[in-house]
C-alpha positions as a Markdown table, in Angstrom:
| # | Residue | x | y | z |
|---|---|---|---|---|
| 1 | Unk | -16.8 | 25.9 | 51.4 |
| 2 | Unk | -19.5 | 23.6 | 52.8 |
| 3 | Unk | -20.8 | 23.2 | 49.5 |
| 4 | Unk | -17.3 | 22.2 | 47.9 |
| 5 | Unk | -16.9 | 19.4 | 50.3 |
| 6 | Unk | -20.1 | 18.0 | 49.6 |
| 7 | Unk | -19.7 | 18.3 | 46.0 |
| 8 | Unk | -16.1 | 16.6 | 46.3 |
| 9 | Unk | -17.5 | 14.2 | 48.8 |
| 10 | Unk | -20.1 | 13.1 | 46.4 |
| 11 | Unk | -18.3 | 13.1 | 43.2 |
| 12 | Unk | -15.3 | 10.7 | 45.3 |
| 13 | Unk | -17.7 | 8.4 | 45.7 |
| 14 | Unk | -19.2 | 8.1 | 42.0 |
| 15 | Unk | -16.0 | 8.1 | 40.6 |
| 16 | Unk | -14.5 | 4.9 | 43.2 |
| 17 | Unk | -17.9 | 3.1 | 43.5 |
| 18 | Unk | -18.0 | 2.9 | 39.6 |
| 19 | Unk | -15.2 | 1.9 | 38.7 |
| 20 | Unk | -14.1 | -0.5 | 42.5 |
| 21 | Unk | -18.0 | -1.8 | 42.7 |
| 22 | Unk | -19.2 | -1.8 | 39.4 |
| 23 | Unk | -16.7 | -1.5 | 36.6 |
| 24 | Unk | -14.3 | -4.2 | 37.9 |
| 25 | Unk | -17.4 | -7.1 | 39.3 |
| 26 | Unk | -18.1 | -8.2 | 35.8 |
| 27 | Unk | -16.7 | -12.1 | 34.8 |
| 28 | Unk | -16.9 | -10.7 | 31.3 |
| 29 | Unk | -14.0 | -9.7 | 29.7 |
| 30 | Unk | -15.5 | -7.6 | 27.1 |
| 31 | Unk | -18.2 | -6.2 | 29.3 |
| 32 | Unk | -15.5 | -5.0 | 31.8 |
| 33 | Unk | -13.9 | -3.2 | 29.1 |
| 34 | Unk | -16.7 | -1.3 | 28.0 |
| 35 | Unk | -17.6 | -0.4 | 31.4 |
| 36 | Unk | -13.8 | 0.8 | 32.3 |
| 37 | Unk | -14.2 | 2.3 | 28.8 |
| 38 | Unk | -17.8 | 4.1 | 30.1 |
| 39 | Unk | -15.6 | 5.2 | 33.0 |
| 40 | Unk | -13.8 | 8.7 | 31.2 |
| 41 | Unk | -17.2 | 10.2 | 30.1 |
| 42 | Unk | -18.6 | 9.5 | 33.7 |
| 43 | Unk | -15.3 | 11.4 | 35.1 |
| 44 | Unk | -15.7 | 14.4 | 32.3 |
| 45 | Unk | -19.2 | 14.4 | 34.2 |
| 46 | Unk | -18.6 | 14.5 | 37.2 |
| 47 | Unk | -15.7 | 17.4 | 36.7 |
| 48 | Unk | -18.0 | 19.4 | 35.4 |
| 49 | Unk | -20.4 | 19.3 | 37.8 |
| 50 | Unk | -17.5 | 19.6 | 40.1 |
| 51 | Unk | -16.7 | 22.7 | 38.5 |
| 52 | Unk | -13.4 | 20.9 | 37.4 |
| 53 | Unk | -12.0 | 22.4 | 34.3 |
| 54 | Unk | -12.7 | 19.5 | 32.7 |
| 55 | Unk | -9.0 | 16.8 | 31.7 |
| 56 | Unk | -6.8 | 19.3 | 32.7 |
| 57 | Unk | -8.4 | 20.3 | 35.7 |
| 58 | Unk | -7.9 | 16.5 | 36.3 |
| 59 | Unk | -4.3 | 16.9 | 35.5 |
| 60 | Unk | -4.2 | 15.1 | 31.7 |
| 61 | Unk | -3.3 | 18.1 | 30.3 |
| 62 | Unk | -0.8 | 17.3 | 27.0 |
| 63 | Unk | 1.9 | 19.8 | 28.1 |
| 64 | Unk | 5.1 | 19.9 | 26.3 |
| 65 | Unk | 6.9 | 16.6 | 27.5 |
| 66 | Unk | 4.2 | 14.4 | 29.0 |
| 67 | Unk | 5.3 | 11.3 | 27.3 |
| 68 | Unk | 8.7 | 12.2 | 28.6 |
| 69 | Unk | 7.2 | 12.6 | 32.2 |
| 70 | Unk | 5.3 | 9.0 | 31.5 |
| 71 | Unk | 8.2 | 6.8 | 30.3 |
| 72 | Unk | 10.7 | 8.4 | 33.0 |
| 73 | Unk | 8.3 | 7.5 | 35.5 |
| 74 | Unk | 7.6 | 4.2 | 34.3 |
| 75 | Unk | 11.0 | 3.6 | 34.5 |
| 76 | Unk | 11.5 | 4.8 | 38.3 |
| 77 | Unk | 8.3 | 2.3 | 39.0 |
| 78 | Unk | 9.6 | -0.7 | 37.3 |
| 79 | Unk | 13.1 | -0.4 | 38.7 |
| 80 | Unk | 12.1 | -0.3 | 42.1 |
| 81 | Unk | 9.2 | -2.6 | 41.8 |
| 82 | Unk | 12.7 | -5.1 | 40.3 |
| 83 | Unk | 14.5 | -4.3 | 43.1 |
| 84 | Unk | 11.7 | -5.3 | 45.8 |
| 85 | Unk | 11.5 | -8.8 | 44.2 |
| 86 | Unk | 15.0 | -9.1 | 43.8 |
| 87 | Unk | 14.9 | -8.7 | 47.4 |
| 88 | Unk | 12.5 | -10.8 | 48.2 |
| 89 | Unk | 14.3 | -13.9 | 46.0 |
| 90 | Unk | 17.8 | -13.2 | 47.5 |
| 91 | Unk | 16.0 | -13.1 | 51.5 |
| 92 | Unk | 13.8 | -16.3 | 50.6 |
| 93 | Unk | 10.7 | -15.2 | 50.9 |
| 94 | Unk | 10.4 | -16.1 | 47.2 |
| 95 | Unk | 11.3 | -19.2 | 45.8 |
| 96 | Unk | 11.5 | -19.0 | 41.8 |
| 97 | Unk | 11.8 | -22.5 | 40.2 |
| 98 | Unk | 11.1 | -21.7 | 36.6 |
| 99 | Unk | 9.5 | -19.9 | 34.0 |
| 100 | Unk | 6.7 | -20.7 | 32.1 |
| 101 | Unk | 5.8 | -21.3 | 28.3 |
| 102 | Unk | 6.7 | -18.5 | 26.1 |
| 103 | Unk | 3.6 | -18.3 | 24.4 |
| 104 | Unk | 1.7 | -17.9 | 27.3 |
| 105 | Unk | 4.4 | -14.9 | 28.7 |
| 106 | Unk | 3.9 | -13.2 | 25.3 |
| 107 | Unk | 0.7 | -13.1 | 25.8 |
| 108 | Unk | 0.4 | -12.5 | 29.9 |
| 109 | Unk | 3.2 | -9.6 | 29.0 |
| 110 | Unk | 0.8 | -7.7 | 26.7 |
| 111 | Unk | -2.3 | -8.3 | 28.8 |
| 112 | Unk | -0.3 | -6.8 | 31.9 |
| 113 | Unk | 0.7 | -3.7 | 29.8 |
| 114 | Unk | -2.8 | -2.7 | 28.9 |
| 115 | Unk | -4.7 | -3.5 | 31.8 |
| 116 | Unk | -2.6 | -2.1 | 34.4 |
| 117 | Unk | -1.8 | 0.9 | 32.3 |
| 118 | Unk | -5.6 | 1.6 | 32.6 |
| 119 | Unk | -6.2 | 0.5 | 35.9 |
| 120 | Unk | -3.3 | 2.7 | 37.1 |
| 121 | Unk | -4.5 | 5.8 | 35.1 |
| 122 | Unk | -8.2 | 5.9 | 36.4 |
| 123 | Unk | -6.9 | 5.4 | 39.9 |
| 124 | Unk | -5.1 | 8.1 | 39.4 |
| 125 | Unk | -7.6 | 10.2 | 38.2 |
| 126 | Unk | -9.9 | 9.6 | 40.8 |
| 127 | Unk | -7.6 | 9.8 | 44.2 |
| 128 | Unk | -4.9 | 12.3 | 42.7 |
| 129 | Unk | -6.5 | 14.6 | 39.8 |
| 130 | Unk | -10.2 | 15.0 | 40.5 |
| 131 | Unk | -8.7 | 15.6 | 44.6 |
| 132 | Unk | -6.5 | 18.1 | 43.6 |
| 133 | Unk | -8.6 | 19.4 | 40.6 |
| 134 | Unk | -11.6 | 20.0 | 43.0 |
| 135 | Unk | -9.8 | 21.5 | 46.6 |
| 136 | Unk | -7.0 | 22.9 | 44.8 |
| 137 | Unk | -7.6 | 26.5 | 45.7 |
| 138 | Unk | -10.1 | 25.6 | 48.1 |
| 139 | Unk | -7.7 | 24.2 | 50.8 |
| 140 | Unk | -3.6 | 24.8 | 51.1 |
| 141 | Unk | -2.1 | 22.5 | 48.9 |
| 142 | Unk | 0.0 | 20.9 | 52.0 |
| 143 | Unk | -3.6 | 19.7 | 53.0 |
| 144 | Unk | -5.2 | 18.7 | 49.4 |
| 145 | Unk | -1.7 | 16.6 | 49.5 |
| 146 | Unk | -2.6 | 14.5 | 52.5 |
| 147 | Unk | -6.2 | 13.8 | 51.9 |
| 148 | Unk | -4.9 | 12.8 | 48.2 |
| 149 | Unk | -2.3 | 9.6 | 50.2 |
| 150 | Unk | -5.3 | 9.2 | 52.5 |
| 151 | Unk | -8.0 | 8.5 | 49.6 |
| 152 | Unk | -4.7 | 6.4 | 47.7 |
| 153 | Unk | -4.8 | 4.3 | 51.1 |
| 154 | Unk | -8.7 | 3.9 | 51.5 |
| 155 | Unk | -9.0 | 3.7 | 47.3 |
| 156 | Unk | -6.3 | 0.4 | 47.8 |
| 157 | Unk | -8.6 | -1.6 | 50.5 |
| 158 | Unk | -11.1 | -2.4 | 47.6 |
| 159 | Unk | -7.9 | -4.3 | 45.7 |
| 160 | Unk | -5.6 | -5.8 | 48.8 |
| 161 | Unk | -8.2 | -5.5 | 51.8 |
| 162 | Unk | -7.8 | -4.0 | 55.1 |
| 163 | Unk | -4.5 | -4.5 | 57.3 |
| 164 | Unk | -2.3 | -2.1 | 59.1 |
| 165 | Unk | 0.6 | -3.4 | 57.1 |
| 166 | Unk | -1.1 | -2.4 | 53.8 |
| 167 | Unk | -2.4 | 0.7 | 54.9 |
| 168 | Unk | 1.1 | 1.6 | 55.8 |
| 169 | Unk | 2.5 | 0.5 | 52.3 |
| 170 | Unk | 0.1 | 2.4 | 51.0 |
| 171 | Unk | 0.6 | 5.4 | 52.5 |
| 172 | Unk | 4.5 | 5.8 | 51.5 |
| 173 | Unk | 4.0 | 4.7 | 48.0 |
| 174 | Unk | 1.2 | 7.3 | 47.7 |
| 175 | Unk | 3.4 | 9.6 | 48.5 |
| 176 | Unk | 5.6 | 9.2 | 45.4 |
| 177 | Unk | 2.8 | 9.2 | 43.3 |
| 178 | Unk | 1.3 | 12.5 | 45.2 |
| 179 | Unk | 4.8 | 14.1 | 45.1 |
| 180 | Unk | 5.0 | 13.4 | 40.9 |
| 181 | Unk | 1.7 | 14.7 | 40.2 |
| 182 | Unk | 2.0 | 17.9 | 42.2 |
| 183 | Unk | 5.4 | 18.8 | 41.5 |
| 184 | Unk | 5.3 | 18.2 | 38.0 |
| 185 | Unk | 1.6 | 19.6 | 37.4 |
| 186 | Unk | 0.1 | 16.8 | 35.5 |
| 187 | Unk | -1.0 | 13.4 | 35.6 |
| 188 | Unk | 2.0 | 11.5 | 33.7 |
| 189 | Unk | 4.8 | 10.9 | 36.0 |
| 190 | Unk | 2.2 | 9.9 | 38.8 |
| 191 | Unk | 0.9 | 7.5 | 36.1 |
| 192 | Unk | 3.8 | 6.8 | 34.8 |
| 193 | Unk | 5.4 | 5.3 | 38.4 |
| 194 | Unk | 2.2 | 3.6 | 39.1 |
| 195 | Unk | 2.2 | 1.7 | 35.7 |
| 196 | Unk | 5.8 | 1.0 | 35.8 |
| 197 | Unk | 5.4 | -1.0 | 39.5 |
| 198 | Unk | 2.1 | -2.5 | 38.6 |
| 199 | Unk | 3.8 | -4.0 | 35.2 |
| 200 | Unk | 6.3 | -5.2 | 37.2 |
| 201 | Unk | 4.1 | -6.8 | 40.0 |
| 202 | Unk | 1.7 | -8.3 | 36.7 |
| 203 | Unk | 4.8 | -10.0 | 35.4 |
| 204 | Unk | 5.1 | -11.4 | 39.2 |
| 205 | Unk | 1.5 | -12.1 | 39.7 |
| 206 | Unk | 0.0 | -11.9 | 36.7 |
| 207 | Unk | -3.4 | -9.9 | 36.4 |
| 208 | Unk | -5.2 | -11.7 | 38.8 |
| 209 | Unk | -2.6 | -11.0 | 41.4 |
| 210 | Unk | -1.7 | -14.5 | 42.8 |
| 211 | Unk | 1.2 | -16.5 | 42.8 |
| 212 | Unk | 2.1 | -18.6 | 40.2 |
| 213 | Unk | -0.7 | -15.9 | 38.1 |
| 214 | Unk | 2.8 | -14.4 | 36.3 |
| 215 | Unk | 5.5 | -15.5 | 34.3 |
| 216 | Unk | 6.8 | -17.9 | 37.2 |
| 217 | Unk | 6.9 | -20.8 | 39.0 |
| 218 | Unk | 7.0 | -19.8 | 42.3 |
| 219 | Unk | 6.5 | -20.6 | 45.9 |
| 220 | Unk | 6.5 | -18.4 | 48.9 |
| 221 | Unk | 7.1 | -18.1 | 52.2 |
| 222 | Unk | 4.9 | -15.5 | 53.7 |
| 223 | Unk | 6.1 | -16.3 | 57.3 |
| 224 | Unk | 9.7 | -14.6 | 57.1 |
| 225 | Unk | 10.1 | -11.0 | 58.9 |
| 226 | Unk | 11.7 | -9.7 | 55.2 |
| 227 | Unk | 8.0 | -10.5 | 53.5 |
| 228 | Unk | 6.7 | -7.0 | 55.9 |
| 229 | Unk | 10.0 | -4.9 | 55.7 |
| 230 | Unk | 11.0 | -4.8 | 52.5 |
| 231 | Unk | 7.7 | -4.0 | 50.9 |
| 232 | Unk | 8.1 | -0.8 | 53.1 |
| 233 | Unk | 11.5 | -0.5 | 52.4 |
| 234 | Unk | 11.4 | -0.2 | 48.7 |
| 235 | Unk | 8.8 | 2.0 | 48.7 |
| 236 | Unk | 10.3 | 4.5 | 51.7 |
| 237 | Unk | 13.5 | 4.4 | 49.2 |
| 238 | Unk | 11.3 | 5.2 | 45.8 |
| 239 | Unk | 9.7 | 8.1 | 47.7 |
| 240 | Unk | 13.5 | 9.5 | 48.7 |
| 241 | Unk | 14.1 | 8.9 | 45.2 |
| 242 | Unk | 11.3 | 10.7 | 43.5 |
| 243 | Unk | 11.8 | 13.6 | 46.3 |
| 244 | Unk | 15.3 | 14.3 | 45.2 |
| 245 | Unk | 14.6 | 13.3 | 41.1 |
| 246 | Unk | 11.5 | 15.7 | 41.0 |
| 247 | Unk | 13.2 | 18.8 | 43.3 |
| 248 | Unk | 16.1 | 18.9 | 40.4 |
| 249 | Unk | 13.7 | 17.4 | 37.3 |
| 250 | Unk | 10.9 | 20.0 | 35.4 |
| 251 | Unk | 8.8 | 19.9 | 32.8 |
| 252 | Unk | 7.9 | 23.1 | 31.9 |
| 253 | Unk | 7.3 | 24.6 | 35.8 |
| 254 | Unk | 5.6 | 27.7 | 34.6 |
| 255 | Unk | 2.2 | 25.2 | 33.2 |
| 256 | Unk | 2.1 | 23.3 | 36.6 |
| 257 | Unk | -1.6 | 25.1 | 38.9 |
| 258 | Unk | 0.0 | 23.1 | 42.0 |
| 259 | Unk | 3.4 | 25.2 | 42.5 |
């Protein structure tokens, strides 16, 4: 057991520090992607030595229906991730005052799309399928659960810094993306809601993640009480959501290790 925690302790840390402290530091376009690109070997690696049964001990395993499990979960992401903007518009705490060029949406649109897609699918890797892939057996699943929202938590500081209020946003929405991997055995729907909600917030923000970064002309006002409750709200409301949708929702149940 000691020896398991090391391991897993050890191979968390390779697999963040790459890809938060080294992957994602270079000013380089191209170089970044090759060293995002250098990240799935490094993973295969470190599963191995983690005595991970290698992608589908990490949960991409190609199961009948993953591309169904991806696009239905991109869909619950972006909705909601809709919804908590249209919130924030109606309550004020986001002034939209017009779009910008087309050309440059087109092209901020298919940026978005890729990036976050990857960015979103390592991340999950790393906090949901190499956690459950290594202590799944090791530890009851109610606990491999928790230490998976916990890592999601710590994983996000490197990307939005340390607050209370994001390490409690971070928290419930890990929790919809822990519940879809482990009830539906496999990477997709986890991925799936993440990529959906960062598309959405890309289209906001735009990739660098700053207002005005997206496909608007915006102002905000970050000193109204609805800027910290409905970020929790939407998020407390996806998780209900994907609770309910995943309890009546399977994918071939008898393939999933977790259940």
């Amino acid at each position: 057991m000691k020896n398991t925690i090391i391991t897993f302790i050890i191979g968390y840390i390779v697999l963040t520090y790459y890809f938060n402290g080294i992957a994602l530091t270079s000013s380089n376009q191209l170089i970044t992607l090759f060293l995002v690109m250098l990240f799935f070997p490094i993973a295969f690696i470190v599963a191995k030595l983690s005595s991970v049964n290698g992608w589908k001990g990490l949960g991409v395993r190609f199961h009948k229906g993953w591309h169904v499990n991806l696009m239905i979960g991109f869909s619950i992401g972006f909705v909601f991730w809709v919804l908590l903007y249209y919130l924030l518009v109606l309550t004020n705490v986001i002034h939209i005052t017009s779009l910008k060029e087309p050309s440059f949406i087109l092209l901020l649109v298919g940026e978005v799309f890729l990036t976050f897609f990857l960015g979103s699918f390592i991340n999950d890797i790393i906090v949901r399928g190499y956690v459950f892939g290594t202590l799944q057996g090791k530890f009851k699943i109610k606990w491999v659960f928790l230490i998976s929202v916990l890592l999601y938590a710590l994983d996000d500081i490197w990307y939005a810094g340390f607050s209370f209020h994001n390490t409690v946003f971070s928290i419930i929405l890990g929790l919809s993306l822990t519940y879809a991997f482990y009830k539906t055995g496999s990477i997709w729907a986890n991925t799936g809601i993440h990529w959906g909600l960062n598309v959405c917030y890309g289209l906001v923000y735009g990739s660098v993640g700053k207002p005005n970064g997206g496909i608007f002309l915006m102002t905000e006002d970050a000193t109204s009480i609805w800027s910290d409750i409905i970020p929790l709200l939407i998020p407390a409301s996806m998780f209900l959501f994907v609770f309910i949708f995943y309890n009546f929702y399977r994918v071939k149940k008898d393939d999933n290790p977790y259940l």
